[in-house]
Each structure stands twice: as C-alpha cells, then as structure tokens.
N, C-alpha and C positions, 0 to 999 in steps of 0.2 A: 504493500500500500504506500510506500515509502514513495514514490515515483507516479504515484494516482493525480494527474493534473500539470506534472510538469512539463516542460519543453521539453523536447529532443533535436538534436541537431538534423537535419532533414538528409536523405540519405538518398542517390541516383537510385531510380525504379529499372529493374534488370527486365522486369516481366514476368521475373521466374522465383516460384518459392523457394529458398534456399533448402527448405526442409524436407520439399516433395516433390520438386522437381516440377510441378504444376503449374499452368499459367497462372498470374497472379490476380486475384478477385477485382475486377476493374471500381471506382468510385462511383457507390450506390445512386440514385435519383434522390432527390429534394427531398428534405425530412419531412413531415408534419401535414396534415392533412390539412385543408382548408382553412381551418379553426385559427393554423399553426401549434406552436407550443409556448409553453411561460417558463420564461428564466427565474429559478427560482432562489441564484442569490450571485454573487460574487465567485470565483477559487483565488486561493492564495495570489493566481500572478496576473490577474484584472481580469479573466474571460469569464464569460457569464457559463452557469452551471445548470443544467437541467436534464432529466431522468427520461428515457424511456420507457415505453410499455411494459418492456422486459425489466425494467430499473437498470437498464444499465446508462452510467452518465453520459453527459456528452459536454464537452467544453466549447462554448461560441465564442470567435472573437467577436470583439464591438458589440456585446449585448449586453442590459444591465439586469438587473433586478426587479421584476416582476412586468418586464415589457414580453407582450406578444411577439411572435417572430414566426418568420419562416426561414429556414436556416440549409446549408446542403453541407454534408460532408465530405471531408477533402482526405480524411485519414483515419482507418479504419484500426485498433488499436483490440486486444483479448480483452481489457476490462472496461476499455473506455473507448470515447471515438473523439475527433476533431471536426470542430467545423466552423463556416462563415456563415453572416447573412447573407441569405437572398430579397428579404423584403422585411422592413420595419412596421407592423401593424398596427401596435400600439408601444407609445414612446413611452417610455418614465422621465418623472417632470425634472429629473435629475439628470437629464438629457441636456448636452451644449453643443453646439457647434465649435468643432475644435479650432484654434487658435492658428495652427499651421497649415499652408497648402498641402504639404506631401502628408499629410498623416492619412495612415491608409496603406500609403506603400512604402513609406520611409519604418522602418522597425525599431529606430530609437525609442519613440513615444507610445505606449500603449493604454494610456488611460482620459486623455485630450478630450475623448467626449464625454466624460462625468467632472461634475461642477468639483472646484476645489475641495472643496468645504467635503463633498459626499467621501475626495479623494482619499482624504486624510481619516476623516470616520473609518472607511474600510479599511487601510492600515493599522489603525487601531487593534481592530477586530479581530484581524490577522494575527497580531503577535499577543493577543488574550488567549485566542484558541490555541494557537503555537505552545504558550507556556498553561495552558487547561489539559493538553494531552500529552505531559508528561507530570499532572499534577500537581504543577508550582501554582500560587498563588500571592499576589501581592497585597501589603496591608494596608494602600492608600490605590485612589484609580489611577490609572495611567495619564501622564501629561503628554502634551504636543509643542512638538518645539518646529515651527516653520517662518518659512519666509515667504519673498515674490516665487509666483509660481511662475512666471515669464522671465527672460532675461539673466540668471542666474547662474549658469554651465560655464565656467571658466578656463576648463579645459576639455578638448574635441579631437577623437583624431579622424580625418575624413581620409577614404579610400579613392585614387587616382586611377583610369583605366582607359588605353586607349582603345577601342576596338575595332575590327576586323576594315569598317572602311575608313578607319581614320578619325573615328568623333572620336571624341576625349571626355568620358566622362569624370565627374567629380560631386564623391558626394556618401552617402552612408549605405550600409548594405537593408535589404529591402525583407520586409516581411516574410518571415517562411521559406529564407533562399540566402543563397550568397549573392545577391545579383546586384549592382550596385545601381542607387538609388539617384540619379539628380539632384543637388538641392540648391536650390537659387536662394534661401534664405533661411534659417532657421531661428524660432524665433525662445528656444530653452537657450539660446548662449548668451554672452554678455554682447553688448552692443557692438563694445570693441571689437571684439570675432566676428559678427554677425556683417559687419560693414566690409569687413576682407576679404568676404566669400565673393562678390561680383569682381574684384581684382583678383583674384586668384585664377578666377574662370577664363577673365580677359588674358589674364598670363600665361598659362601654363601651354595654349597651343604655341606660342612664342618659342619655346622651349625648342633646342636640334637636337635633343634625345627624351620625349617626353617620356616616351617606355622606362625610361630610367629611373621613373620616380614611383617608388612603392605607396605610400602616403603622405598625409602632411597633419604635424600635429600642432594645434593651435594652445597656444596658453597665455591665458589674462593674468598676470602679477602687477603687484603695486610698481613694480617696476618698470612696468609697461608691456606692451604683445608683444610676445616670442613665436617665430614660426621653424619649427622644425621639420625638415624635407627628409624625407628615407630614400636616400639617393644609392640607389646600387654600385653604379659603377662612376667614376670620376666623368668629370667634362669640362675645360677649364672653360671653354664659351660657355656652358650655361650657367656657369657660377658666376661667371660676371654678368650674364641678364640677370640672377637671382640677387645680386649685391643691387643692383639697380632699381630692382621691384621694391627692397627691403629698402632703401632709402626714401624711395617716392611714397611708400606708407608707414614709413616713421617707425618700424618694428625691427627688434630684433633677428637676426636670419642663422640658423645653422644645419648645417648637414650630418645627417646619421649616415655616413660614408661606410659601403661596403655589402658585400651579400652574408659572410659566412660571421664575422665577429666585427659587426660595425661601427665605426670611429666616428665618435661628436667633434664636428669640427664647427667654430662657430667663424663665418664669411664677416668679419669684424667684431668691434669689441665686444669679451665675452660680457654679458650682461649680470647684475646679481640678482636673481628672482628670486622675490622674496614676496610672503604676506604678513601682514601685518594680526597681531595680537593684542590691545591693549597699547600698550607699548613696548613691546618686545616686537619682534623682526623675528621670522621662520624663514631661514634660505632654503631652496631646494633647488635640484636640478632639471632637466627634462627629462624624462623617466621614473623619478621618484615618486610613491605616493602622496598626494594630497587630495582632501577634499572637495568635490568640485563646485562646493556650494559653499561660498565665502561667508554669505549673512546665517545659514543654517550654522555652520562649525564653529562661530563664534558663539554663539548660542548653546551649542552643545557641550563645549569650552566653559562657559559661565558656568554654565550646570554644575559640569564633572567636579569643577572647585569649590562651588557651596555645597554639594550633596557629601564629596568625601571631608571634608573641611580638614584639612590637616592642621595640624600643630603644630608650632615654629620647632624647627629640630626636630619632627616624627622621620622615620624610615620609611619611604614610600618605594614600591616597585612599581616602576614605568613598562609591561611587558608588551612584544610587540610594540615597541615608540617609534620607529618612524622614524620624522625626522625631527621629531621634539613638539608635536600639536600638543601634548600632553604634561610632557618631562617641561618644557619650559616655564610654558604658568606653574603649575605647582612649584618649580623650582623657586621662583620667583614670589609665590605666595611665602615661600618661606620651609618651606620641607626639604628633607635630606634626601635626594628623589636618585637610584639607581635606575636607567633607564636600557632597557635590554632588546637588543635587535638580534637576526640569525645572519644578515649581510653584513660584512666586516665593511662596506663601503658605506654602509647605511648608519652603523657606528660611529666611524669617523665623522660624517656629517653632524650627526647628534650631537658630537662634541666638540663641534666646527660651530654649530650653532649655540650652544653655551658659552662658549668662549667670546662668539662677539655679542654675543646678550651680558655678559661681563657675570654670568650665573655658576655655581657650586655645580657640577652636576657629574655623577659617575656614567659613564657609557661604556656597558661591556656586552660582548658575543657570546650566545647560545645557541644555538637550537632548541626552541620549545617547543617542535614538536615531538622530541627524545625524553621519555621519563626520566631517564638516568642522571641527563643533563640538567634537567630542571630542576630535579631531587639535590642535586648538590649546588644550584645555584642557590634554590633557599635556606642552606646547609650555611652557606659563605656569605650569603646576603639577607639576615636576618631584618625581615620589615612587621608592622604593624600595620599597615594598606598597603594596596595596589588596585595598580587601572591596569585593565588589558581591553587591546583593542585588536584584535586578530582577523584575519581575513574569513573567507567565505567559510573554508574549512572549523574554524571553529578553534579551540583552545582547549580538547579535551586533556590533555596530558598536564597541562598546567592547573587546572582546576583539578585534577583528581590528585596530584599535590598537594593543592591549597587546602583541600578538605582532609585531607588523611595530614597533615604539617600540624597546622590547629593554632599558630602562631598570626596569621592575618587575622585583625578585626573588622575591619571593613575594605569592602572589594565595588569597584565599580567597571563594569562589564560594558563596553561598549562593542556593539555588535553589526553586522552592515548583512545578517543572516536569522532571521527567527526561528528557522529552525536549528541551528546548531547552538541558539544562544538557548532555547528548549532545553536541549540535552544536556549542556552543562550548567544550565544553573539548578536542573535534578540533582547531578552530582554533586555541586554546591551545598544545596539542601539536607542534601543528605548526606554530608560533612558537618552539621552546623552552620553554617551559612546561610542566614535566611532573606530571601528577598523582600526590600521593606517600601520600596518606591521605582516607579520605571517612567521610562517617556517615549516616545516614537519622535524621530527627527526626521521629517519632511527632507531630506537630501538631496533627492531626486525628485521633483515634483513634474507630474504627467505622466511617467509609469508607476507601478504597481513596485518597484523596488523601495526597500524601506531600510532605514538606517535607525537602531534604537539602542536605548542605555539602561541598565537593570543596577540597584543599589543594594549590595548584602553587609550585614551585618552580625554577625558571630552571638550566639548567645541567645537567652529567651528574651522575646517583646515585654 
C-alpha cells in the first residue's frame, strides 16, 4: 500500500507483457457513465480520488473534491488506475483558473486550479493523516507558515533542446513525459528570472553550438541573478556571445564545463551569492542546497528559534546543516551549535560561513545515514537539542539514536517528506520523545509538495 497513489516515472510501451509475452491491454474507453463520477477527496500528491464499482481507486489529475467529472484512463495499474479529464460537469467553488498559461502541460505546477487558501488546508491534512497512520499525535493543532503564492521560486533549472529540424526549444519537462515543455513565462519565479526567460529564448538560437548546452540554471540571490549554463563541451565563440548576453542583462554568467566531471567556470567575476538572514549573510554556491522560497524559510527560521529556544551556552546538534540555514541563527542566538554534514565540501562551506558571520560554530563530517557513525558522533558530541533537516529519505538512523541515547531534550525535525517525517517521529515517540507542536511551511506553493517542522520534547507533558 506503501506506493497506492504515487507517481511512477513513465516507462516506453513495448506492446508486449513482459510476463506473458501477450499483447499489451490497449487504454480502456471513457470512464463513467452519463451521470459521470464524484471525486470524493484529494490523494497525498493533489489528484482527485474516486472508487469504482469494483472499489477499486482511480487517481484524476485536475479534479477536486466532490466535483462531477467524466474522466478517461490513461494507465491501467493491479490496484489502482490513472486518469484525466475529459469533461468538467460540475465545478467545486474551490475551482480557479490557474494563474499560468502552460499549466496543463508544463509539470512543475500541479495544484494552480484550487484556491490558495483550499491549497494549504489540504496540506495540512496531509501531514495529520501522514503522522495518524503511524499513531503520532500532536498536543496543540498544526500551524501554517506561508507566503506569496506567485512570484516566489528563486531558483529554476530549465531544460535546452534542439530538435530534429532545428527549433530550439527551452523550457520544463511536460506532464507524464520527458518531453520538454515551452515556457515563455513562468509566473512561481521571482520577477528577476521570470524577465530573463524572453532573453534567453532570443539568445540561445544565436549560439554556433547550441546542442552544447544541457541546461541552464537560474538563481535569484541578494547578490543578484546568476545564470549557470551546463555547457558540454568548450566553445570559445560562444563564451564570448555568452559574456555578452550576461553583461546586456546585468547577471552573473558561469559555465558547468564538461560531460563526465564538470568544471564551474564563472565567464567573469566570481560572484558571492548569498541570502540574507536577519543579519547574518548564508553564502552558497550553485549547486548547493537552499531553499527556494526566500519569504517561507525565513519564516521557518523564526520558528525553529522560538520553538527550540536555546540557552546561551546549550549544546545544540545542527544535523544534516547544509550550509548553515540552521547552524547560523542559533549560533548567533547564542548556543554552542555542532553543525554536521556527510559532504566534506559542504562542511567546509559551513564553516566558511561562520567564519564570515564572525560566529562560534563547530563543522564536522558524518555520514548519518551509518548507525555506527552516528552512535559515536553523539558519543563525542554530547548535546541537549538538535534540529535535523534531512532530505526526502528521511533521518531514520539518527533518530533511532536519539531515542535509544536519551540525552536530547528537545528535537526539532524539519522535514520536506510526511511520510518519512511519519516514520521517525514513531521512532521518536517511542524513545520518549514526544511530539508537542508542528506546522506545515507552504515552500512550494501551487503543487501538492509540502515542507513541515514537528517539535519533540523528552519526558511527560
């Protein structure tokens, strides 16, 4: 059940069953009879959900909750099936007209036509049930931490392609495909990006090797737009068109030079990109993780500081930091904050980043995904809190640590996954660690991804 509703990466149709050697079942006729059918709620990742005859589900994109529909099937699944509309019958008043032209066929955006307001509700809802079916429960409701739902995306990376008779296209990959998408404007980026897509477009046929260019990745810093080119192979005429482009739009320009182990080369002065905290300064690189929602992660920032409040001089473990979104405020609130990455370059930066914030801060390499490693990092680094903020996979080796240690009082769990944030804040619980307050961080607004922060605290209420 574990996979009831999620994506699958779409896979070339052979004809033929792998299993039986049979032709392969062709794609059914239209569902629903006259009447149609009723969506009868949200699933996890924004497509409406509704049961057949047989009760078996069916996931619709672009349908909401308790709208009529006639719908056709595009992918026929053992428990479950996929499908689209074919005809909208009756709307729900929760119905918008999405914001951007390509939505539809662009696959960045999947939830454009339900009102913000509903957007965020169902997120909600999401990470309650997420943490109800592993039995966790919280002892206050869940908050909401958001911002603008437009405008927002301050880093993008668009896919380059020239094809067969020479158009170029430029743009994101398309719904249900790898197929890439046109976009003459998008309107989740910050303005700044959003203005360099018609100059890029006019550009890039200019180009005497444009097959050369894998992608191009955009990024909005207080430092201003950086554009980073994934240039395959060298060109010194296009570098100097590219030095050109990048001066007539005022941005930074650098090349990810090479096919096998690619070399940042930046086409004039390297830039320092940085965002701002407070008063503190977060350098980063291109490549590194950050954010991509500047006014939400401030936000989420404020949070993580008042909810774990440290103590001037407490032990705090920064795990999974990054490149200090975390390690620097607290540092700077005042804690004894070890901050621990598994990249030895991502390290380095941490305390590249302390150093020019003028901050106390220890930066050392683990691997936490290794129990072993972990076990003896809490062994040598004895703390009283910690924040983890781990990727999709989750953080279970660390938490099953933290609960079998029994030396952490308070833990704050930043997660960008409900269900993996599920599984170990059971584990949690079930150490002693109880969860006592959460929030869902709006990060991504207009799809169904959700970014949320769960607060434990050791002991009885």
């Amino acid at each position: 059940m574990a996979m009831l509703g999620k994506r699958r990466p779409p896979r070339r149709r052979s004809g033929v069953s792998g299993l039986s050697g049979r032709a392969a079942t062709p794609a059914p006729a239209p569902v629903g009879d006259e009447g149609g059918v009723v969506i009868e709620r949200l699933a996890h990742d924004g497509r409406g959900l509704t049961h057949g005859a047989d009760g078996k589900a069916c996931f619709v994109e672009g349908a909401l909750p308790g709208e009529r529909v006639r719908l056709a099937v595009h992918r026929q699944r053992k428990r479950f099936d996929e499908a689209h509309l074919r005809e909208l019958i009756t709307a729900s008043p929760e119905r918008i007209e999405p914001p951007c032209a390509h939505y539809g066929s662009c696959g960045g955006c999947d939830l454009q036509h339900l009102t913000p307001h509903a957007q965020r509700r169902h997120k909600q809802e999401v990470l309650a049930e997420q943490l109800g079916r592993q039995g966790v429960a919280l002892e206050a409701p869940l908050q909401l931490l958001a911002g603008e739902g437009l405008g927002y995306r301050r880093r993008a990376r668009l896919g380059v392609r020239l094809d067969a008779e020479g158009t170029l296209h430029l743009g994101f990959r398309g719904r249900r495909s790898h197929h890439l998408v046109d976009i003459a404007a998008c309107p989740v980026l910050t303005p700044s990006l959003d203005r360099l897509l018609p100059a890029l477009r006019e550009h890039l046929p200019s180009l005497e090797a444009p097959r050369q260019v894998g992608h191009l990745e955009l990024i909005d810093s207080d430092a201003g737009v950086a554009l980073v080119v994934r240039q395959l192979r060298d060109n010194p005429r296009d570098a100097e068109r590219w030095r050109a482009f990048a001066e007539r739009q005022g941005v930074h320009l650098a090349w990810l030079l090479g096919r096998e182990a690619p070399v940042l080369r930046w086409l004039g002065e390297a830039p320092s990109l940085h965002y701002a905290l407070g008063e503190l300064r977060v350098h980063f690189a291109p490549g590194d993780f950050i954010q991509v929602n500047g006014e939400v992660n401030r936000a989420l920032v404020e949070h993580a500081l008042a909810w774990l409040a440290p103590a001037p001089g407490e032990a705090v473990l920064d795990l999974f930091a990054g490149v200090g979104n975390f390690s620097l405020p607290l540092a700077a609130a005042g804690a004894r904050v070890t901050g621990v990455e598994g990249s030895p370059a991502m390290v380095e930066r941490l305390a590249d980043n302390a150093r020019a914030n003028a901050l106390s801060l220890a930066a050392r390499q683990a691997d936490l995904n290794d129990p072993g490693a972990v076990a003896r990092l809490l062994d040598e680094v004895p703390a009283t809190a910690a924040l983890l903020d781990p990727p999709r996979e989750g953080a279970e080796a660390v938490c099953r640590a933290l609960a079998k240690q029994g030396a952490v009082e308070r833990l704050l769990y930043v997660s960008c996954d409900p269900a993996t944030l599920a599984r170990d804040a059971a584990i949690l619980a079930a150490g002693g660690l109880r969860p006592v307050r959460g929030a869902v961080a709006d990060m991504f607004a207009q799809t169904a991804h959700l970014e949320s922060v769960l607060l434990f605290r050791r002991g009885e209420g």
